[in-house]
C-alpha positions as CSV (number, residue, x, y, z in Angstrom):
1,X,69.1,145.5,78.6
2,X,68.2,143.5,81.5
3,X,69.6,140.3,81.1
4,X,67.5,138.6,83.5
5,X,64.5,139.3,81.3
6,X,66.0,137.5,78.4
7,X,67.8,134.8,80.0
8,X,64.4,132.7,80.0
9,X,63.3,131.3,76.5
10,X,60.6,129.4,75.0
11,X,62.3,126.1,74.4
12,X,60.8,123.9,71.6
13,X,61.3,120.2,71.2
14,X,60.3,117.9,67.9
15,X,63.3,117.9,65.8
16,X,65.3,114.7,66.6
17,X,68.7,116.0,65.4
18,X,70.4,119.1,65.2
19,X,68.6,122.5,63.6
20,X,70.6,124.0,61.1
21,X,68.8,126.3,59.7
22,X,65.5,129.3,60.7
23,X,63.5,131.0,58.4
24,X,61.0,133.8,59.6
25,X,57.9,135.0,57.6
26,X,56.8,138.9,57.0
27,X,53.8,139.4,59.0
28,X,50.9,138.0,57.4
29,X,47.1,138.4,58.1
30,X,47.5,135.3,60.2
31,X,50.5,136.6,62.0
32,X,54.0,135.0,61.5
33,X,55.6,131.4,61.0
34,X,58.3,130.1,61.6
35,X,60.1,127.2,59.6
36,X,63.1,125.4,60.6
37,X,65.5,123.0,59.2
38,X,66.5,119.8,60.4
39,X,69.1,116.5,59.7
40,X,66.6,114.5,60.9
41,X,64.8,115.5,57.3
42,X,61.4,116.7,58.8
43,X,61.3,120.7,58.4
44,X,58.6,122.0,61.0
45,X,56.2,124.9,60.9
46,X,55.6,126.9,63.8
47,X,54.0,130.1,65.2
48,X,56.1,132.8,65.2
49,X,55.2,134.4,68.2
50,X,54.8,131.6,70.7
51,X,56.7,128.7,68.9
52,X,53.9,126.4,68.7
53,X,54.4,123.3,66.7
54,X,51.5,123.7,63.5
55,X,52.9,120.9,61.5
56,X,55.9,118.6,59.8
57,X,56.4,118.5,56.4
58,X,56.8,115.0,55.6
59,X,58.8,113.1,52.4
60,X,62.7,113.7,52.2
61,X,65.0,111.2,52.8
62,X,67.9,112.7,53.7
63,X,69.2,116.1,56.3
64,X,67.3,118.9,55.0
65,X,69.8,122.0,55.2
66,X,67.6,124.9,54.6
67,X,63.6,125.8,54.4
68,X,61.9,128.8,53.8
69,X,58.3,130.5,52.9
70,X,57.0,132.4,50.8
71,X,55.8,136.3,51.8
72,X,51.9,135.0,52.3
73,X,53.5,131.4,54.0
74,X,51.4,130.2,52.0
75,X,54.3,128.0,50.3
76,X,57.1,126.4,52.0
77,X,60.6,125.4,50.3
78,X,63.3,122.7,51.5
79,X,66.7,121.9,50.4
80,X,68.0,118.4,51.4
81,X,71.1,116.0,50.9
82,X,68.3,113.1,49.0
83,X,69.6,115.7,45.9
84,X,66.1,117.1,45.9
85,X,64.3,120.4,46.7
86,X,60.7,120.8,47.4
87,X,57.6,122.9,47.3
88,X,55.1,122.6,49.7
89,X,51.6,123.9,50.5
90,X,52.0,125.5,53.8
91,X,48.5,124.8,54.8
92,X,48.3,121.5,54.0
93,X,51.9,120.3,54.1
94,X,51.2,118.4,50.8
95,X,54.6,118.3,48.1
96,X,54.1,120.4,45.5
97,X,56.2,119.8,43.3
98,X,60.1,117.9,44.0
99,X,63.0,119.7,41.8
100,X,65.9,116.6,41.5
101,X,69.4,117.7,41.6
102,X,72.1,115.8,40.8
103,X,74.5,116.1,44.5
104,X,73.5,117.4,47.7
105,X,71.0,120.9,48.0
106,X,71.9,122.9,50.6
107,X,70.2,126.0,49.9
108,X,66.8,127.5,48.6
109,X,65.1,130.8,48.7
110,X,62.1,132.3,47.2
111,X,62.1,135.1,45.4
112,X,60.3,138.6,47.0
113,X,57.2,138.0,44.0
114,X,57.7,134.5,45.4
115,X,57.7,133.5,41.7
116,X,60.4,131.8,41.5
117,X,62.6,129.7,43.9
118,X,66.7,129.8,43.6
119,X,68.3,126.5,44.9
120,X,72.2,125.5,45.4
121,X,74.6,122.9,46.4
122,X,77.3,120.8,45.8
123,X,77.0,121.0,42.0
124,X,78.6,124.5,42.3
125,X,75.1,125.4,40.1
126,X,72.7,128.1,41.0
127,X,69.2,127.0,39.4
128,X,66.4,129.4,39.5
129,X,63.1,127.4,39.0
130,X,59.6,129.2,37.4
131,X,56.8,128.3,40.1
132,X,54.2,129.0,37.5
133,X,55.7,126.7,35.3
134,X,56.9,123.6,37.6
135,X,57.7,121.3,35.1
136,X,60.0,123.8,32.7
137,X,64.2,123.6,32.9
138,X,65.2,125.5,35.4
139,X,67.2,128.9,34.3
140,X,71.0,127.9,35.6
141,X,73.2,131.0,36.6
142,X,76.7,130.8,35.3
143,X,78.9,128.3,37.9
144,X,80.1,128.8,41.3
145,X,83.3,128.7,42.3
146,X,82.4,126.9,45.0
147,X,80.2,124.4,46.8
148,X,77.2,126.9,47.6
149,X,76.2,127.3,51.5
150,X,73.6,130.5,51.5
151,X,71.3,131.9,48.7
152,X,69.3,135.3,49.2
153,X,67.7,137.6,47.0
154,X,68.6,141.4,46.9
155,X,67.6,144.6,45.2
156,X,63.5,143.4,43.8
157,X,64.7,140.1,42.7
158,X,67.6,141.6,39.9
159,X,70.7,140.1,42.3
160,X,71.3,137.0,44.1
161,X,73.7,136.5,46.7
162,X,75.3,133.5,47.6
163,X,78.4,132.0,49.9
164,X,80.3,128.9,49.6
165,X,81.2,126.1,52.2
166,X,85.0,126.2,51.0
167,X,86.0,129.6,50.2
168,X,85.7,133.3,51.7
169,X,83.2,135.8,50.7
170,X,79.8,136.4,49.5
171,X,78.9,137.0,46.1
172,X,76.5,139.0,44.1
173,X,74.9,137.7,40.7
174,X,73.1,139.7,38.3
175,X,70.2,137.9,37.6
176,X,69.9,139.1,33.7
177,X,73.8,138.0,33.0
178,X,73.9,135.5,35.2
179,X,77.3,136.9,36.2
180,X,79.3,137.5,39.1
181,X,79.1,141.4,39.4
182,X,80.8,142.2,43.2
183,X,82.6,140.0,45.6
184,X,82.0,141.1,49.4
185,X,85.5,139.9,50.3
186,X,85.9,137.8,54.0
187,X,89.1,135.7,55.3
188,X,86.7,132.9,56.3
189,X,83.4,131.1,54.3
190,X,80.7,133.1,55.3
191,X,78.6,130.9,56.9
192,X,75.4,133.5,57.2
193,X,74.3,136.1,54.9
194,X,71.1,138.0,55.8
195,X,69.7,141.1,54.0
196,X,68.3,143.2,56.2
197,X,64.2,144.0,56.6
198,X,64.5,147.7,55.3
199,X,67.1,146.2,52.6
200,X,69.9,148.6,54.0
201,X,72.3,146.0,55.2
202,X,73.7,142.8,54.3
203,X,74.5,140.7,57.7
204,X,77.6,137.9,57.5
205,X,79.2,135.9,59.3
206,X,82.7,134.5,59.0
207,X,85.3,132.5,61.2
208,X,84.5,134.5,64.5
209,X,83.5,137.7,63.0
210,X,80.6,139.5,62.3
211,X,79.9,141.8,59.4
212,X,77.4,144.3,58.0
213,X,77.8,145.9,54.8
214,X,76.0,148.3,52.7
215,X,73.3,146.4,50.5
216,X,73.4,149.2,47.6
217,X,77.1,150.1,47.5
218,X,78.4,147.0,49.4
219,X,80.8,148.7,51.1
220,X,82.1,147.6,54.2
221,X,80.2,149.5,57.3
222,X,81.1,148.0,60.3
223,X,82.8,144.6,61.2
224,X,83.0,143.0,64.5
225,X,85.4,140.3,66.5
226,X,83.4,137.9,68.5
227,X,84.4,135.9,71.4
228,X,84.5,132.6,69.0
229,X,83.3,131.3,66.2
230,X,79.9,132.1,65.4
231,X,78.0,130.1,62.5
232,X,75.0,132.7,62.4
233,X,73.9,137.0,63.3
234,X,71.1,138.7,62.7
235,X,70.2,142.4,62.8
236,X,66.9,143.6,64.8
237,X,64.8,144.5,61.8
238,X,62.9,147.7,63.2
239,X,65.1,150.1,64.9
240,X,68.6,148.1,63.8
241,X,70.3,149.2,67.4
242,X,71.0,145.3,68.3
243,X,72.0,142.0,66.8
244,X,72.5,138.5,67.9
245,X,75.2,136.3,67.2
246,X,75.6,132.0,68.2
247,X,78.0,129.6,67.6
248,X,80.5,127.0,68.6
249,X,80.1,128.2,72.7
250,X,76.5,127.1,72.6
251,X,75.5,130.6,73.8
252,X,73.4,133.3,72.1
253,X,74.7,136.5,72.7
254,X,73.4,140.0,71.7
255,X,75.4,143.1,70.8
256,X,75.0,146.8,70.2
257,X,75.0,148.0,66.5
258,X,76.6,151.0,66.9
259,X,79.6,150.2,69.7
260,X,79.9,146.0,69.0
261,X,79.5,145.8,72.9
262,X,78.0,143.0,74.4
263,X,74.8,143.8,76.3
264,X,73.6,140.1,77.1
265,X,74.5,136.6,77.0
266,X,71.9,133.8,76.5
267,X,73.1,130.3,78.1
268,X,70.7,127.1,77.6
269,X,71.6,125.3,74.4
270,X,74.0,122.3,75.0
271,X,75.1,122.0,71.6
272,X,77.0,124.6,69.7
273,X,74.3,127.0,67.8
274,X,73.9,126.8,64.3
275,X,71.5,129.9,63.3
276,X,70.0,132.7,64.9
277,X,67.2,135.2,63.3
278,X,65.2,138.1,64.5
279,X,61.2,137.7,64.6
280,X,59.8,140.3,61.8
281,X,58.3,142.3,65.0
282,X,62.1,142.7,66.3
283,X,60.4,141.6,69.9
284,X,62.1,137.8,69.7
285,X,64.9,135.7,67.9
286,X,65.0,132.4,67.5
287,X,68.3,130.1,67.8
288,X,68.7,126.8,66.5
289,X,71.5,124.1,68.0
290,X,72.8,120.9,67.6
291,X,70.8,119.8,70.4
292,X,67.8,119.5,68.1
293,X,65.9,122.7,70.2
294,X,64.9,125.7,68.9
295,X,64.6,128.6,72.2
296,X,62.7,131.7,71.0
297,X,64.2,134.4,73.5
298,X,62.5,137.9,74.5
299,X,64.3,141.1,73.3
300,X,61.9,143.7,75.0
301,X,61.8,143.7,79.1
302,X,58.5,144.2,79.5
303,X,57.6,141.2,77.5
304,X,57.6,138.4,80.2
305,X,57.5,135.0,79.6
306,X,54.0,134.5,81.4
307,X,52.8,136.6,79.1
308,X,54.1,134.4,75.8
309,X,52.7,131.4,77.4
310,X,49.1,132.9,77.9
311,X,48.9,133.6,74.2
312,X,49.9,129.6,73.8
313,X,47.1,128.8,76.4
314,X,45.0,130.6,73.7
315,X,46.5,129.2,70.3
316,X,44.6,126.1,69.2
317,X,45.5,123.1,66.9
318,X,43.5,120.9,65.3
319,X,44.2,117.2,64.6
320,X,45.9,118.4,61.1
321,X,48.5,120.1,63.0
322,X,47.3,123.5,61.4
323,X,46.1,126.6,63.6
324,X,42.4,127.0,63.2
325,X,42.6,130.4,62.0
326,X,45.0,129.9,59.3
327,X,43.3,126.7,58.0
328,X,39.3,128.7,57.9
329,X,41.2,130.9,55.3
330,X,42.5,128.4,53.0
């Protein structure tokens, strides 16, 4: 990998506290979005590709922790410390619909039929809420036995797994039982869990080590000491050679799948990076600091930055703060 090549990132501003949380969309007939988490309480939409701003969702009143959207991004989700989490209309950025918790939510997820959204917190309480039936109790999964960090949905929606902010390990929850069926154990809370795009891996990290496990027979398949403690890794979701990994040092670096070798080393952040995720298209990640940027960084060598910023020149928004293309659509 030529370093040099990477080294240069799209940098974008608008959050005006740290970013502690990305979430990437599949690619959708409008391309990809991006939606990023915030303690200044104002998750952001963004293009994918080029990072452009598209809009801010507006109405929490506390740090949001965690966003997402749905498959179509035609939905967004939010997970905040105001003890709420929210559904929004992507195109619009109107609420939906506010789910009221009783502590602090500090994650959310949609499910892959995007039917139904699984939120968690400081209540120790996994809550799956019916989208097509927004007023109804939410289904609650037997307790956690601990304050919940992550959520993600594995295996067509029948297992959840989650982490927790005080104890080691991810675990996985059969949706039907509601019960704790495996335990992925790890010395250190596990920070970030990601499932990977072909559903063959299950990405953590811990403390200052990175892990990838099997996602059908969860066993351990490789696990990997970094140079300090990294908060968030990702996996490059087409050919899986590659992964990134940020935290406390402030500097993105990437590694080789296979070896665990480093084969580049992003500086730019002056904050310690709080998550890092792969672009569907594997061609960028995106980091996320406590300097309140996100920098989208180039994984192919060919792909120069000129050539991102004509395809901003060509990306219009309107006064909304939606892309043109996506809002002829709605």
């Amino acid at each position: 990998m030529d370093k040099k090549k990477v080294a240069v990132p799209l940098v974008c501003h608008g959050h005006s506290r740290p970013v502690v949380d990305l979430f990437y969309s599949p690619i959708t007939p409008d391309g990809f979005f991006l939606i990023s988490a915030s303690k200044d309480s104002h998750p952001m939409l963004r293009n994918g590709e080029t990072g452009d701003w598209i809009g801010t969702f507006e109405g929490h009143k506390g740090a949001v922790w965690s966003s997402c959207l749905d498959n179509n991004a035609l939905r967004a989700a939010s997970a905040s410390a105001d003890f709420s989490a929210k559904l929004w209309d992507a195109l619009t950025g109107d609420v939906l619909h506010s789910f009221e918790h009783k502590h602090i939510v500090r994650a959310c997820a949609f499910s892959e039929d995007t039917k139904l959204l699984i939120t968690g917190g400081f209540e120790k309480i996994l809550r799956v809420f019916d989208l097509n039936r927004l007023d109804a109790a939410p289904t609650e999964v037997d307790k956690s036995p601990g304050s919940i960090r992550t959520l993600t949905w594995l295996h067509s929606d029948q297992t959840i797994l989650s982490s927790c902010t005080d104890i080691g390990g991810v675990r996985l929850w059969d949706v039907r039982s509601g019960k704790i069926v495996q335990t992925l154990e790890t010395k250190s809370p596990v920070t970030s869990a990601e499932v990977s795009q072909d559903g063959r891996y299950i990405t953590t990290a811990d403390g200052s080590s990175v892990k990838f496990w099997d996602a059908n027979h969860f066993g351990l398949v490789k696990s990997y000491d970094m140079p300090c403690n990294v908060e968030s890794a990702s996996l490059e979701p087409k050919s899986g050679e590659k992964f990134v990994a940020g935290g406390e040092d402030m500097w993105v670096r990437v590694f080789d799948f296979y070896s665990g070798e480093e084969i580049g080393c992003n500086k730019g952040h002056h904050g310690p990076v709080h998550c890092v995720r792969f672009s569907p298209t594997g061609e960028s990640y995106a980091s996320g600091s406590e300097d309140g940027t996100i920098r989208i960084w180039q994984t192919t060598p060919n792909h120069s930055v000129d050539e991102v910023a004509k395809k901003i020149e060509g990306f219009h928004i309107n006064k909304e703060g939606k892309t043109a293309d996506k809002l002829s659509d709605a």
